[in-house]
N, CA and C atoms as an extended XYZ file, in Angstrom:
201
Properties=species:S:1:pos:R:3:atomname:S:1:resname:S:1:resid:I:1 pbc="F F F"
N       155.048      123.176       91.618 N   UNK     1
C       153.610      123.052       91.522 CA  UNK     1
C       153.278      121.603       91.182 C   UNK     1
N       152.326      120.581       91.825 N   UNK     2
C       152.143      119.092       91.624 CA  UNK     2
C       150.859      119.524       92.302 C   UNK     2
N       150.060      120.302       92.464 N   UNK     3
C       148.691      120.288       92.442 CA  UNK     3
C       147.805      120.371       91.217 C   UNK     3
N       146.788      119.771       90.641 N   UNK     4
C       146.012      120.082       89.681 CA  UNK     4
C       144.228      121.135       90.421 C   UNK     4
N       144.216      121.536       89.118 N   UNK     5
C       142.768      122.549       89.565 CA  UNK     5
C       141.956      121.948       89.947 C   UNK     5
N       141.144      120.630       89.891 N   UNK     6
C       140.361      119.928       90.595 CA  UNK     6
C       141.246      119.998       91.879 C   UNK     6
N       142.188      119.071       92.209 N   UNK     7
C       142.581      119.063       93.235 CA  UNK     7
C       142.923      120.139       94.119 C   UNK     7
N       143.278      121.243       93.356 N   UNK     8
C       143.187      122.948       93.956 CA  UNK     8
C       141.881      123.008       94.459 C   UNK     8
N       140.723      122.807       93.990 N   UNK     9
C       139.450      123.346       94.196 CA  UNK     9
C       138.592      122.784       95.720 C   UNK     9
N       138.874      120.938       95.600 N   UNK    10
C       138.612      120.598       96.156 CA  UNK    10
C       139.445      120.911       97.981 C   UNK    10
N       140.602      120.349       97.402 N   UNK    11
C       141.495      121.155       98.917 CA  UNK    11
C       141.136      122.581       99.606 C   UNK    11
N       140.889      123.910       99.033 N   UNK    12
C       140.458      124.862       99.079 CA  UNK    12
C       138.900      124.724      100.384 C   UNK    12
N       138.122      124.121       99.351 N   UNK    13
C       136.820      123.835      100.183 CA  UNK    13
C       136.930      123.389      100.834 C   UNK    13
N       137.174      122.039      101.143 N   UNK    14
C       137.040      121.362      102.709 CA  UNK    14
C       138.208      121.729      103.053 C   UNK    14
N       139.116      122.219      103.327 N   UNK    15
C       139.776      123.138      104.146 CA  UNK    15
C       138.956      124.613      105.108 C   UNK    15
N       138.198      125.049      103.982 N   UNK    16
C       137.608      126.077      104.614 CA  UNK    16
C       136.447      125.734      105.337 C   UNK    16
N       135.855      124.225      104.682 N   UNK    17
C       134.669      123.932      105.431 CA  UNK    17
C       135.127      123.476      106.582 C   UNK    17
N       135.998      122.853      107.031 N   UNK    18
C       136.437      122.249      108.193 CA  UNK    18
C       137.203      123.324      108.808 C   UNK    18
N       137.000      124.312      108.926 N   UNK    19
C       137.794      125.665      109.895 CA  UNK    19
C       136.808      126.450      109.760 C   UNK    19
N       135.771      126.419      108.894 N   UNK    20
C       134.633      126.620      109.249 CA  UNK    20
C       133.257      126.178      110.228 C   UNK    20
N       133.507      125.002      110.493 N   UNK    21
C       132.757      123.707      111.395 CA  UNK    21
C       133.582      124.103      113.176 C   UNK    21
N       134.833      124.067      112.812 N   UNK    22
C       135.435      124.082      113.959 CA  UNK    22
C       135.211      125.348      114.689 C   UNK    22
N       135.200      126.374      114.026 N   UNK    23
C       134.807      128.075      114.258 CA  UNK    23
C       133.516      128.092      115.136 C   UNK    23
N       132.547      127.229      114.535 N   UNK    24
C       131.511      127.378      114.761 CA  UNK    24
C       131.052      126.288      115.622 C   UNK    24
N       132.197      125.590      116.556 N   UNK    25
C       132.151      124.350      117.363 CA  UNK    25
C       131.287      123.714      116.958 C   UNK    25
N       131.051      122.964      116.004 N   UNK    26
C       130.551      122.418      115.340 CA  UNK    26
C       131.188      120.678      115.517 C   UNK    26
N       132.761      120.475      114.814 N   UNK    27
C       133.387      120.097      114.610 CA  UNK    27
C       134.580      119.695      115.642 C   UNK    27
N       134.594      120.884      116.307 N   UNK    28
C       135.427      121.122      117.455 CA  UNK    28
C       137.137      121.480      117.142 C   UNK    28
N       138.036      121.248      117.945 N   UNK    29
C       139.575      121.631      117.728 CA  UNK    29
C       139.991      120.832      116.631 C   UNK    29
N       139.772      119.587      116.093 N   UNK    30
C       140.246      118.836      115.436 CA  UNK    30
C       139.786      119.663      114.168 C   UNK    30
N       138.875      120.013      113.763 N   UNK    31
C       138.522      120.727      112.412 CA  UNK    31
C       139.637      121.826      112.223 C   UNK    31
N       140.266      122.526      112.663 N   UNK    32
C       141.355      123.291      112.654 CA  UNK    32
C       142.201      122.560      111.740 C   UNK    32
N       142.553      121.464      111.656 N   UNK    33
C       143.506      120.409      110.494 CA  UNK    33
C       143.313      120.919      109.163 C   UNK    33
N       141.852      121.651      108.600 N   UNK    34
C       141.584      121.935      107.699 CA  UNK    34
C       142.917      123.041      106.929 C   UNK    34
N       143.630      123.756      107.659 N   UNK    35
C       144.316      124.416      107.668 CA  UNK    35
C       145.320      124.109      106.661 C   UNK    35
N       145.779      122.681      106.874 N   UNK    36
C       146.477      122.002      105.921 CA  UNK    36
C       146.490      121.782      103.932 C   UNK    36
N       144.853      121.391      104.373 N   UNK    37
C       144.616      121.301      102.386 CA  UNK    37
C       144.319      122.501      102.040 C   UNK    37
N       144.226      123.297      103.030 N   UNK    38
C       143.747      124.854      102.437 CA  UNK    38
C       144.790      125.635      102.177 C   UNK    38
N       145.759      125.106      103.129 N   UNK    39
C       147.319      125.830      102.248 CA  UNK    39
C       147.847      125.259      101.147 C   UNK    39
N       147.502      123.587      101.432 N   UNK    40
C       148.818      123.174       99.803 CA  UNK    40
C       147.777      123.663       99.068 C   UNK    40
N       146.307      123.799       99.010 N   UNK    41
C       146.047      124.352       97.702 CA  UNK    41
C       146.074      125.533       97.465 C   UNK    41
N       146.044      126.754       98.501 N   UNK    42
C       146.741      128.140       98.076 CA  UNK    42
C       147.909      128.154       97.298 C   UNK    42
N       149.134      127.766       97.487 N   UNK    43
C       150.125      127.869       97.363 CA  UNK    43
C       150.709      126.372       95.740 C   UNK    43
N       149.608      125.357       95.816 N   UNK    44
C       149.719      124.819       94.715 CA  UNK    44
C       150.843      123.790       94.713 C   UNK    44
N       151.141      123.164       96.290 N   UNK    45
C       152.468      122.118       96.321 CA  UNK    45
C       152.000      121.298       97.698 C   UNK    45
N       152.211      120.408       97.441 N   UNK    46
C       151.707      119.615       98.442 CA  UNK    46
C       153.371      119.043       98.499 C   UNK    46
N       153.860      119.071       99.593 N   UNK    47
C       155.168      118.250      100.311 CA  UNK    47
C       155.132      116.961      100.053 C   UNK    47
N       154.165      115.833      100.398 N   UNK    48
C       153.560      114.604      100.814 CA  UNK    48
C       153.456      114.170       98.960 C   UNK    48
N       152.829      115.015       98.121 N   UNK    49
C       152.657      114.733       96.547 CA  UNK    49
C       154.104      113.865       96.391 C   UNK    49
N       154.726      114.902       96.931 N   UNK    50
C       156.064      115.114       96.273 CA  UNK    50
C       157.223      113.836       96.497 C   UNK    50
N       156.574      113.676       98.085 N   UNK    51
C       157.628      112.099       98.687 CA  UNK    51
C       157.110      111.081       97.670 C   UNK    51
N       155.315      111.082       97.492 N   UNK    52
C       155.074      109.955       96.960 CA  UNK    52
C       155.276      109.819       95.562 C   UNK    52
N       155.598      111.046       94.827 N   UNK    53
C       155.984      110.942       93.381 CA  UNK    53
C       154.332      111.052       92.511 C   UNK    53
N       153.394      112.146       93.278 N   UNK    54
C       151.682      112.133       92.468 CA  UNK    54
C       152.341      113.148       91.842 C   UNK    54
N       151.749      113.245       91.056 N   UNK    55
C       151.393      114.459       90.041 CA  UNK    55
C       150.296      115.184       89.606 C   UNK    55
N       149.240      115.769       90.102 N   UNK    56
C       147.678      116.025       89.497 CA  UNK    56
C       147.732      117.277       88.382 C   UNK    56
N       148.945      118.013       88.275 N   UNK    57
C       149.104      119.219       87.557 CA  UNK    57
C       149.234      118.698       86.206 C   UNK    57
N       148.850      118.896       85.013 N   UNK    58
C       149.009      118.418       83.668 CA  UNK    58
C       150.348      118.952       83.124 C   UNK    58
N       150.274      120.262       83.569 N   UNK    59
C       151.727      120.877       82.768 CA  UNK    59
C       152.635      120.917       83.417 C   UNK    59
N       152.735      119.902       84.646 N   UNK    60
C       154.221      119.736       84.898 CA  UNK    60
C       154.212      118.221       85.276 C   UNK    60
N       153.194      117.259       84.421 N   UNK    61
C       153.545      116.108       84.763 CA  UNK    61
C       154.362      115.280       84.295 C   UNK    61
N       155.418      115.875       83.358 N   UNK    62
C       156.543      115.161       82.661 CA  UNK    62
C       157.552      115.353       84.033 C   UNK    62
N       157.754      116.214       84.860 N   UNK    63
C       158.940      115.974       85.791 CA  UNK    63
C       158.764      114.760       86.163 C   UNK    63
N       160.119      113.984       86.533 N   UNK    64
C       160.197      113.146       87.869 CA  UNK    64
C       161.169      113.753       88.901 C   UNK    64
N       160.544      113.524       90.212 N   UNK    65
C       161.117      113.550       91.723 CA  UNK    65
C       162.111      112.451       91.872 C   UNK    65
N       163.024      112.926       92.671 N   UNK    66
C       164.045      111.922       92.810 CA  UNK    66
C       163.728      111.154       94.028 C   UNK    66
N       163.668      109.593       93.846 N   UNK    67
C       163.240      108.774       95.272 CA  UNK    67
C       164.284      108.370       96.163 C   UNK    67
């Protein structure tokens, strides 16, 4: 887990708003991408956090990732 709840919250929304836009051709095929922040924040891990060594989670920001 290297997501924090702001950053949960926010990913969540414009994830859904942008697969929401696209649904509604709004946005078009490219809004489908939304797909992305709407999973690392379901699931609470972002891959990409992890290469770059972020941390937004408070209670697990004592780990370090190995570079």
């Amino acid at each position: 887990m290297n997501i924090g709840l702001i950053d949960r919250i926010l990913r969540i929304g414009l994830g859904a708003l942008l697969i929401a836009l696209a649904y509604m051709e709004i946005l078009g095929a490219w809004g489908y991408i939304g797909i992305v922040p709407l999973i690392t924040g379901l699931i609470k891990w972002c891959p990409m956090y992890t290469l770059l060594g972020i941390q937004t989670c408070p209670v697990h920001a004592n780990i370090k990732y190995p570079k």
